[in-house]
Rosetta silent file (secondary structure, phi, psi, omega in degrees, C-alpha in Angstrom):
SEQUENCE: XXXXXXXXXXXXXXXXXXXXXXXXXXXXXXXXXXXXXXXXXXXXXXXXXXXXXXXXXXXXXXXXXX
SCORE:     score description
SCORE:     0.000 S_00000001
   1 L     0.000  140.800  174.543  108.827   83.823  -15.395 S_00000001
   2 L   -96.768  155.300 -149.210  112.634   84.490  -16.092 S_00000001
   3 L  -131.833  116.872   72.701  115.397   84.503  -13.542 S_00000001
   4 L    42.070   93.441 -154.889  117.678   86.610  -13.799 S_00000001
   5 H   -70.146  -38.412 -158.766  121.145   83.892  -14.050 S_00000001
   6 H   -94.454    9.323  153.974  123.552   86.579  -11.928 S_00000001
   7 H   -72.871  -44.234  148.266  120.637   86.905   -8.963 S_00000001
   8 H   -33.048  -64.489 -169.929  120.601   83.197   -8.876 S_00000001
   9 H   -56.952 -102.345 -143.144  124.548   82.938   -8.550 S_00000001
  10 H   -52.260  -31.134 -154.291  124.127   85.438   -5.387 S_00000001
  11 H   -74.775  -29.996 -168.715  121.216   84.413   -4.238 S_00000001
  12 H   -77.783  -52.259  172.049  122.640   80.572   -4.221 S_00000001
  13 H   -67.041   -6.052  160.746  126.226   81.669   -2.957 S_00000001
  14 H   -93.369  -16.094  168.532  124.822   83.690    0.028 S_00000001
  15 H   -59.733  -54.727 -178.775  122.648   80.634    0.952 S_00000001
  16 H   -57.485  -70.175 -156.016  126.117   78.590    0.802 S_00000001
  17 H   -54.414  -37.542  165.382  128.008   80.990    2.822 S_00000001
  18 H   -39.966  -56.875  155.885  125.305   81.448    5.325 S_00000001
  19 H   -10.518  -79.721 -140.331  125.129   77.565    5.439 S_00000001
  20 H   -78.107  -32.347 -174.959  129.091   77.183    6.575 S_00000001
  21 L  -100.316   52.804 -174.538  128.322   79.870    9.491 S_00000001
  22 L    14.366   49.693 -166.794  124.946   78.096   10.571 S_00000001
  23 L    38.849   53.818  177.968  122.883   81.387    9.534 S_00000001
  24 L  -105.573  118.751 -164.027  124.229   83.115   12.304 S_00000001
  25 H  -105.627   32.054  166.471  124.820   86.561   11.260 S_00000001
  26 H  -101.863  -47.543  163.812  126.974   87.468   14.140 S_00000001
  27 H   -52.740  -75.006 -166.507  129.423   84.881   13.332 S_00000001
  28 H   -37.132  -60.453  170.608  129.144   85.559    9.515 S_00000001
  29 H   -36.517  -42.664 -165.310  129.709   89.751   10.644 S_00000001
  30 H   -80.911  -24.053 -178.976  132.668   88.690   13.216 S_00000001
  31 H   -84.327  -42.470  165.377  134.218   86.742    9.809 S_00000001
  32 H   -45.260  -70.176 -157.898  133.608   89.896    7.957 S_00000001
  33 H   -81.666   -0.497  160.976  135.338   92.008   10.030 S_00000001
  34 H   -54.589  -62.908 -136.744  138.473   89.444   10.092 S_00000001
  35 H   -51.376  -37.807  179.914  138.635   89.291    6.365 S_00000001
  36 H   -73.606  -17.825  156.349  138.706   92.989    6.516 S_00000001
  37 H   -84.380  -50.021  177.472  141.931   93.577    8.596 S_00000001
  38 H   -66.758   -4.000  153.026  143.495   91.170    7.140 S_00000001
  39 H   -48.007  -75.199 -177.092  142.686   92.835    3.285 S_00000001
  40 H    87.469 -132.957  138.078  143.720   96.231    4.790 S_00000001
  41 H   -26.568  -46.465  178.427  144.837   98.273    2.353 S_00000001
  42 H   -81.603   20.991  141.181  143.196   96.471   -0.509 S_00000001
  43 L   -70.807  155.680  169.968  139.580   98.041    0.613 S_00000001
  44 L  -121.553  126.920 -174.972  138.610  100.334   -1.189 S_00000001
  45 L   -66.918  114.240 -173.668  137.581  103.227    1.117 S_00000001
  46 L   -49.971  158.169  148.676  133.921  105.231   -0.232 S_00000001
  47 L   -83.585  151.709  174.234  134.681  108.395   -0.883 S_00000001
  48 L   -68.085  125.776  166.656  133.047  111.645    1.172 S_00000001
  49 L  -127.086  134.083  163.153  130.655  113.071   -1.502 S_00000001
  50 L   -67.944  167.959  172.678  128.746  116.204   -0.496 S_00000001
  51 L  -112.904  175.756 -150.456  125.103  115.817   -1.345 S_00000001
  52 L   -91.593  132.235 -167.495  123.902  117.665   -3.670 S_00000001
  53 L   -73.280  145.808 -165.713  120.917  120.671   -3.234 S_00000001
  54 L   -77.709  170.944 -141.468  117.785  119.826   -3.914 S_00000001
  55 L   -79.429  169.196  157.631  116.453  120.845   -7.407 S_00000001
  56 L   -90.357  178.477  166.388  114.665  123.961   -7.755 S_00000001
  57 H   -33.937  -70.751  179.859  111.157  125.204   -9.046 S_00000001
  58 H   -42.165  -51.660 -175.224  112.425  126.006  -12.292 S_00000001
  59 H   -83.730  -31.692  166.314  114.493  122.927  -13.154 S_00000001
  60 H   -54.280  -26.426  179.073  111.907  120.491  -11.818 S_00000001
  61 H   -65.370  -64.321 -165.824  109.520  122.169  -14.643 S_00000001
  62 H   -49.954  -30.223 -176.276  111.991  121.725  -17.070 S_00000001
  63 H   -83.667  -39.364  175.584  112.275  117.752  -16.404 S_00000001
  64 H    -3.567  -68.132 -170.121  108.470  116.973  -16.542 S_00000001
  65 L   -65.737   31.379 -120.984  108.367  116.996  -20.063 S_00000001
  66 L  -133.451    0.000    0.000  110.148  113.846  -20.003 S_00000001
């Protein structure tokens, strides 16, 4: 079966990093939210996006054909 090389690399580096916090994921979360005040400014903040109305009769027809 083939493996997918950059799903290894996370899958092996979230193993590590779990590792160094003894798979605790309230420590690993409480480490999170340092890293993130000290970052600050260099998050990048999501944007609001409205969502979007769902499709109508007509245009769902039109996609079928697909």
């Amino acid at each position: 079966m083939w493996e997918d090389p950059i799903v290894s690399d996370v899958r092996r580096i979230r193993e590590q990093l779990a590792g160094e916090y003894n798979f605790d994921v309230h420590a690993i979360f409480e480490e999170m939210r340092k890293r993130q005040v000290q970052l600050g400014a260099r998050l990048v903040a999501p944007e609001k996006t409205e969502r979007a109305a769902p499709p109508d009769r007509d245009s769902i027809a039109s996609h079928l054909g697909r």
